[in-house]
C-alpha positions as CSV (number, residue, x, y, z in Angstrom):
1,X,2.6,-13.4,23.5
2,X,3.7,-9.8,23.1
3,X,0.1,-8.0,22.2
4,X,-1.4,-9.5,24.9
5,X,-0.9,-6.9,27.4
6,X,-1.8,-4.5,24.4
7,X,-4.7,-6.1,23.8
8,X,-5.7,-7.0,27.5
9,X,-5.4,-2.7,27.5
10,X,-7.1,-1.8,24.7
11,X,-9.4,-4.6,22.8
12,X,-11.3,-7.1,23.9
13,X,-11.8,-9.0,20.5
14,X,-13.6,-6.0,18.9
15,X,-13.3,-3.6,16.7
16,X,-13.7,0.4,19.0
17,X,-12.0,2.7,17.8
18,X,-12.1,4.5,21.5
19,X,-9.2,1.7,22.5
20,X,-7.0,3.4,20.5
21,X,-7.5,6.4,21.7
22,X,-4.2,7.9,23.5
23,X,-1.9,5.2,22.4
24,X,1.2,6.3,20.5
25,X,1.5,4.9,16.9
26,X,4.3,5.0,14.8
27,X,4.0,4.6,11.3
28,X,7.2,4.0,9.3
29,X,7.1,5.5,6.0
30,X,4.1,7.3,7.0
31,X,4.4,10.4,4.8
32,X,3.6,8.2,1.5
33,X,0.2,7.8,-0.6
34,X,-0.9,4.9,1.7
35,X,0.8,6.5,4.9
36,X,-1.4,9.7,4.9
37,X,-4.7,7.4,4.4
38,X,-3.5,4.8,7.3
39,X,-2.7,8.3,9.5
40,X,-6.2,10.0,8.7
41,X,-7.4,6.8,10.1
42,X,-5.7,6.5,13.1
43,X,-6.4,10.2,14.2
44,X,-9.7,9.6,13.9
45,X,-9.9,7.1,16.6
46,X,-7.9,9.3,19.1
47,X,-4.7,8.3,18.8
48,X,-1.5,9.8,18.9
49,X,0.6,9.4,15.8
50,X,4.7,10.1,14.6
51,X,5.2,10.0,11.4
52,X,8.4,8.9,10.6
53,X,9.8,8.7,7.3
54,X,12.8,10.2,5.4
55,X,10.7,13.1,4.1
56,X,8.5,13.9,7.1
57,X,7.7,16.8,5.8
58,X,5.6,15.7,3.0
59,X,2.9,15.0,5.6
60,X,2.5,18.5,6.9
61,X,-1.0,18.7,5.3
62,X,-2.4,16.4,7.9
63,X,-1.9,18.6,11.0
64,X,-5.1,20.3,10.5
65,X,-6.8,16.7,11.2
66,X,-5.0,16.4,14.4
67,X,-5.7,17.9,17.7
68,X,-3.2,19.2,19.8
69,X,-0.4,17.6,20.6
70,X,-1.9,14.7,18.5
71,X,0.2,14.0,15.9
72,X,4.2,14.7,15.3
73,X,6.8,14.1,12.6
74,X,10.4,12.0,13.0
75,X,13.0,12.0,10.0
76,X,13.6,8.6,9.5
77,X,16.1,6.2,7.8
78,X,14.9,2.7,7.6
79,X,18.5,1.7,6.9
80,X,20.2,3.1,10.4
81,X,18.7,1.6,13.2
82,X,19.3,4.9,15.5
83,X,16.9,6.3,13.3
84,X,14.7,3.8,13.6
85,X,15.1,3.4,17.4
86,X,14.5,7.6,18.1
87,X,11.3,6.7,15.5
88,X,9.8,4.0,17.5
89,X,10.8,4.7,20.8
90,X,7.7,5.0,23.6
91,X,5.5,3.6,21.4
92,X,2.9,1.2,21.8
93,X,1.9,0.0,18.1
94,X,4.5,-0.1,15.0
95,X,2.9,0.0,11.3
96,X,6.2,-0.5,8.5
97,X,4.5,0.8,5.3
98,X,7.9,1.1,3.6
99,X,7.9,0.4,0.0
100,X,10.6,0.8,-3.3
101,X,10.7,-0.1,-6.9
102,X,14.3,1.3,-6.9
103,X,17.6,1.2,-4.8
104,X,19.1,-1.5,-2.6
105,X,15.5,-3.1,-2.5
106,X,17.1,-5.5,0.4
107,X,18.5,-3.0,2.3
108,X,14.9,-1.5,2.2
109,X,12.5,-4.1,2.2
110,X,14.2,-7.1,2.9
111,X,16.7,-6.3,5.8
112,X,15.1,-2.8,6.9
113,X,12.0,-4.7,7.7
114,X,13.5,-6.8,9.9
115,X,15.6,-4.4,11.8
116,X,12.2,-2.2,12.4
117,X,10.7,-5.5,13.7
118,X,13.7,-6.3,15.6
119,X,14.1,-2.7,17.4
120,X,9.9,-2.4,17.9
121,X,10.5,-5.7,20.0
122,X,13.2,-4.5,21.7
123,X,11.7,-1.0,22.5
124,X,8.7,-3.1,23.9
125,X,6.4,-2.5,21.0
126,X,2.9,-4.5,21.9
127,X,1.4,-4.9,18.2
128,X,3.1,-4.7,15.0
129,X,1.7,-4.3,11.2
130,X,4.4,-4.8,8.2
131,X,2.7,-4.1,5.0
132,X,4.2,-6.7,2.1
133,X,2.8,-6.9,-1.3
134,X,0.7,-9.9,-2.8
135,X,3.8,-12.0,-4.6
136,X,6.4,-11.5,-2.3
137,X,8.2,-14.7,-2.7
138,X,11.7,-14.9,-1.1
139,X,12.5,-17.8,-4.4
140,X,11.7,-15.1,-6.6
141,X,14.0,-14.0,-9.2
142,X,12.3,-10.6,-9.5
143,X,14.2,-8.2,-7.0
144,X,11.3,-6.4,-5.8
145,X,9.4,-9.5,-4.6
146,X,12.5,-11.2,-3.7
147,X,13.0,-7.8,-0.8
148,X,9.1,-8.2,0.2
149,X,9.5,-12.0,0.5
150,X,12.8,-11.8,2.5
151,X,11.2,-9.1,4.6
152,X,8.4,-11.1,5.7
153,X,11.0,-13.8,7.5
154,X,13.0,-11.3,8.5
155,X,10.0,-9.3,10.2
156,X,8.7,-13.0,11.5
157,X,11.5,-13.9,12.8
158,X,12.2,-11.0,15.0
159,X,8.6,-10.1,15.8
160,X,6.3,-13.8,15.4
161,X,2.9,-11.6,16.8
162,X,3.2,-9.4,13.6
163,X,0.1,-9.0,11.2
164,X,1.6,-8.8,8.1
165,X,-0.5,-7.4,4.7
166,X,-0.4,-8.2,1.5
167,X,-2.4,-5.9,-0.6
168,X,-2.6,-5.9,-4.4
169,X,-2.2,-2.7,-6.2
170,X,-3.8,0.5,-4.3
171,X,-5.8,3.0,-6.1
172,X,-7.4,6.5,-5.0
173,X,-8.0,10.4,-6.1
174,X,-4.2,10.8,-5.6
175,X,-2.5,7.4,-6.9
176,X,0.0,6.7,-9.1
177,X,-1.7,4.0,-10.9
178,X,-5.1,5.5,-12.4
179,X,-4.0,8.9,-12.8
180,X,-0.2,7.9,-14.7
181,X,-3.7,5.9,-17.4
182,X,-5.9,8.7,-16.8
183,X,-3.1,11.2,-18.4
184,X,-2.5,9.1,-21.0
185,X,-5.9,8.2,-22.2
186,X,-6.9,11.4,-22.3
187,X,-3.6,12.9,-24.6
188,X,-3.3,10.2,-27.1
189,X,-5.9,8.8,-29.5
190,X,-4.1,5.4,-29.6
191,X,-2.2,3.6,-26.7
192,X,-0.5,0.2,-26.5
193,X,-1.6,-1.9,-23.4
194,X,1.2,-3.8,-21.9
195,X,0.0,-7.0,-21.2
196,X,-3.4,-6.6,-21.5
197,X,-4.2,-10.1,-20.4
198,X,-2.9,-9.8,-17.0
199,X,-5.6,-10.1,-14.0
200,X,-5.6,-7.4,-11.7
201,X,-7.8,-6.7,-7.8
202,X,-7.4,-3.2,-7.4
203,X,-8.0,-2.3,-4.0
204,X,-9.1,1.2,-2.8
205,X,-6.1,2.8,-0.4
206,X,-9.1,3.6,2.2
207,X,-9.9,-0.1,2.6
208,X,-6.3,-0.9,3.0
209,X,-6.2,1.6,5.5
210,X,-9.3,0.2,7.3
211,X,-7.2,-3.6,7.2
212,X,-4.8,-1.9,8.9
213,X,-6.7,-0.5,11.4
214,X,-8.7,-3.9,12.3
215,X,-5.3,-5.6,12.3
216,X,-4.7,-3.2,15.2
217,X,-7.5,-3.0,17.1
218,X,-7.3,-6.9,17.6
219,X,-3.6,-7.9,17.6
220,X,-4.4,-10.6,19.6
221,X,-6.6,-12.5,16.7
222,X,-4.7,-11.1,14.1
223,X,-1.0,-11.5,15.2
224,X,1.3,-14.0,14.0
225,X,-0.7,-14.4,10.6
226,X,-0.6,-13.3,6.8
227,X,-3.4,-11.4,4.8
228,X,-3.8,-11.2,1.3
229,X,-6.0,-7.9,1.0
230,X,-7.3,-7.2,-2.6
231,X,-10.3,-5.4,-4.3
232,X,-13.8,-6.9,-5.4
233,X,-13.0,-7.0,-9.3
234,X,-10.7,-9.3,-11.1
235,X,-10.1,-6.7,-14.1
236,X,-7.9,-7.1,-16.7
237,X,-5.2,-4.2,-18.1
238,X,-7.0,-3.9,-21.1
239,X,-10.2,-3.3,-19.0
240,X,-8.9,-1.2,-16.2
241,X,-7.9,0.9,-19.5
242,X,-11.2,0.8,-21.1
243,X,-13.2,1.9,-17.7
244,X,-10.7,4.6,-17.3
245,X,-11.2,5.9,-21.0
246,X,-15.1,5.5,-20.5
247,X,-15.3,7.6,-17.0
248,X,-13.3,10.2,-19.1
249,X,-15.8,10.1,-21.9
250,X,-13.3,9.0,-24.5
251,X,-13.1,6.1,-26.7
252,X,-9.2,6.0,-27.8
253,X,-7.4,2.9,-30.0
254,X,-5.8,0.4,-27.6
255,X,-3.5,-2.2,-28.8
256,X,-2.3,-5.4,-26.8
257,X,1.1,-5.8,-27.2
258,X,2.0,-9.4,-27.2
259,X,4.1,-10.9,-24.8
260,X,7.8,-11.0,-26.8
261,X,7.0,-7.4,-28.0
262,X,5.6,-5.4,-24.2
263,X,8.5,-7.4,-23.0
264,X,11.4,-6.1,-25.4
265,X,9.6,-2.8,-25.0
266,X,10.0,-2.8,-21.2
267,X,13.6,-3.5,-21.2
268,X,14.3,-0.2,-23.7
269,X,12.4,1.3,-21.8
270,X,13.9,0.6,-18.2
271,X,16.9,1.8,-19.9
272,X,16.1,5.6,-20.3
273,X,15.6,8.0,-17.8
274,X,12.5,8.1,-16.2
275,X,11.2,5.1,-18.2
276,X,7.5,4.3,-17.6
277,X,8.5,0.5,-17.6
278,X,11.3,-1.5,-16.9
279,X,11.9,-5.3,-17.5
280,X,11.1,-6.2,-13.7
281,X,8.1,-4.0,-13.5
282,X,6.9,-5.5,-16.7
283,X,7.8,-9.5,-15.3
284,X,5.3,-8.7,-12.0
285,X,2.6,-7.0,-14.8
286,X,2.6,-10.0,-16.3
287,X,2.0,-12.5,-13.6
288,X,-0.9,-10.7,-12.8
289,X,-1.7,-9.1,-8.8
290,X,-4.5,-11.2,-7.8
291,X,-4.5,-12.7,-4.6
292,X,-3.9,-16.3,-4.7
293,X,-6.8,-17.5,-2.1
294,X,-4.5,-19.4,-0.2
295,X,-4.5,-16.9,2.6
296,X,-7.1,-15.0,4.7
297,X,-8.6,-11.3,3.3
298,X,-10.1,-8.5,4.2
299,X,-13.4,-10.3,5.5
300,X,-11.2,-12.2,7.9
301,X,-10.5,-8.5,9.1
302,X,-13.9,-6.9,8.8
303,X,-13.5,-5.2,5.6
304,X,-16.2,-5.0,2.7
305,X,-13.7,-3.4,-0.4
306,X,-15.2,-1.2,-2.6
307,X,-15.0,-1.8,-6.3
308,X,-12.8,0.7,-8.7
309,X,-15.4,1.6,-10.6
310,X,-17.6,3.5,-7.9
311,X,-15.0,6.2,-7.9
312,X,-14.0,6.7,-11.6
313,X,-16.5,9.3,-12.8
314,X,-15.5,11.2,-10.0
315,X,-11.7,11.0,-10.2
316,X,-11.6,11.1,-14.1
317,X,-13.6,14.3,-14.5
318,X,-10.1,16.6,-14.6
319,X,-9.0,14.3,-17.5
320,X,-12.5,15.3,-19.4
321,X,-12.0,16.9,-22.6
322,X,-14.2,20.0,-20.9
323,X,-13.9,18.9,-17.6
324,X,-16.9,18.8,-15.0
325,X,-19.1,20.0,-18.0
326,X,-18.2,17.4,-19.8
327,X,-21.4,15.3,-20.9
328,X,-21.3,11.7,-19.1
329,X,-22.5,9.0,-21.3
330,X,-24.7,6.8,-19.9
């Protein structure tokens, strides 16, 4: 088993953060929203981090966290494995947060995942994390779960100790989720919901980034299996809306679309530049992002998830008609 000298090294079957402390961590596509929340993290324990992404740059802001020689940067192409080999190289743990709604999706998620996995195992890599999404489904006919499901048999195949993560949607002060509603809500008095019916578990990026750690502080019990990590709330679209308009201290018009019309909608609107929506996008709103329960969650890994909600007074109050002096209703 390959994290067993890893483990043997670092963890005993417990979560301490001290046994990471030292080891060299690469995180692929480490300069993204989730990266920089996985990387504060890891620095925290005392490890030594490269962040290796095509834009390494964008995670400049984190070398005031690091000590000394603590953390670096790599420029990375998760399409040309010399990249990826110089990226991973001397490392002793490999986390693949690599993610994309647009491009060759296979080339990224599907076959980019598995030559990371395939070059961390040749390079000697003792424990491996791939984040996937909930629905990745290699039978699916939507290409962005289609890349995530071919990724995690690619990844499998090439490295069968990895922890792979599903997580549902993330959310946090600097998403890309609550803050594209939060602008909305608070410029238009009225606002059509795009399938307002469809069930979401919103999970908070710093709890993802917690899964992630457990997964590597014990890659012995978590290797070789599947999580499906999601918030504490099953909410709605229409909901998530409504809680967002609240914690702004607005009460806007929200219509449902029905299904035929958010649909047609989503496929003009894929069409334009800069679209909000497209037809795929729209297809994966629809089915909802709960996970299904079939697979173990953030318990499993010693994670409590913390509901949206605790947050959104907080994060809202720059959408507030008068900001911070804003009166909150009760």
């Amino acid at each position: 088993m390959a994290s067993s000298n890893f483990a043997d090294t670092r963890y005993a079957g417990t979560k301490d953060p001290a046994r990471l402390s030292g080891k060299l961590v690469t995180l692929i596509g480490g300069s993204g929203f989730f990266g920089t929340h996985v990387a504060q993290d890891l620095l925290s324990t005392g490890a030594r981090l490269r962040i290796a992404s095509r834009n390494p740059e964008r995670s400049h802001s984190l070398k005031p966290l690091a000590n000394l020689g603590q953390i670096q940067f790599a420029r990375c192409n998760i399409t040309h494995a010399d990249s990826v080999r110089a990226a991973v190289s001397g490392a002793d743990a490999v986390v693949n947060l690599v993610g994309a709604f647009e491009g060759d999706l296979n080339a990224i998620q599907g076959e980019g995942a598995g030559r990371v996995a395939h070059i961390a195992r040749e390079a000697g890599v003792m424990a491996f994390v791939h984040v996937s999404a909930i629905g990745a489904d290699e039978h699916s006919q939507i290409p962005y779960q289609h890349s995530k499901g071919v990724g995690e048999r690619t990844v499998l195949e090439a490295f069968p100790d990895v922890t792979i993560l599903r997580p549902s949607i993330l959310f946090g002060g600097e998403d890309e989720f609550l803050n594209m509603f939060g602008g909305l809500i608070s410029k238009f008095p009225a606002l059509p919901v795009f399938a307002p019916e469809a069930e979401m578990q919103p999970l908070y990026v710093d709890d993802a980034a917690a899964a992630v750690l457990a997964a590597l502080q014990d890659s012995d019990a978590h290797g070789g299996k599947i999580y499906e990590i999601a918030g504490p709330e099953r909410l709605s679209m229409l909901e998530i809306n409504r809680r967002i308009a609240q914690a702004q201290g607005r009460d806007p018009t929200f219509l449902p679309l029905p299904d035929a019309v958010g649909r047609m909608m989503a496929k003009v609107m894929g069409a334009l530049p800069g679209g909000p929506i497209n037809a795929d996008q729209y297809a994966m709103l629809a089915q909802g992002n709960v996970a299904s329960g079939t697979k173990p969650g953030l318990d499993a890994l010693g994670v409590t998830p913390r509901p949206m909600t605790l947050y959104l007074d907080r994060w809202m109050t720059r959408f507030r008609k008068h900001g911070r002096f804003t009166e909150t209703r009760a």
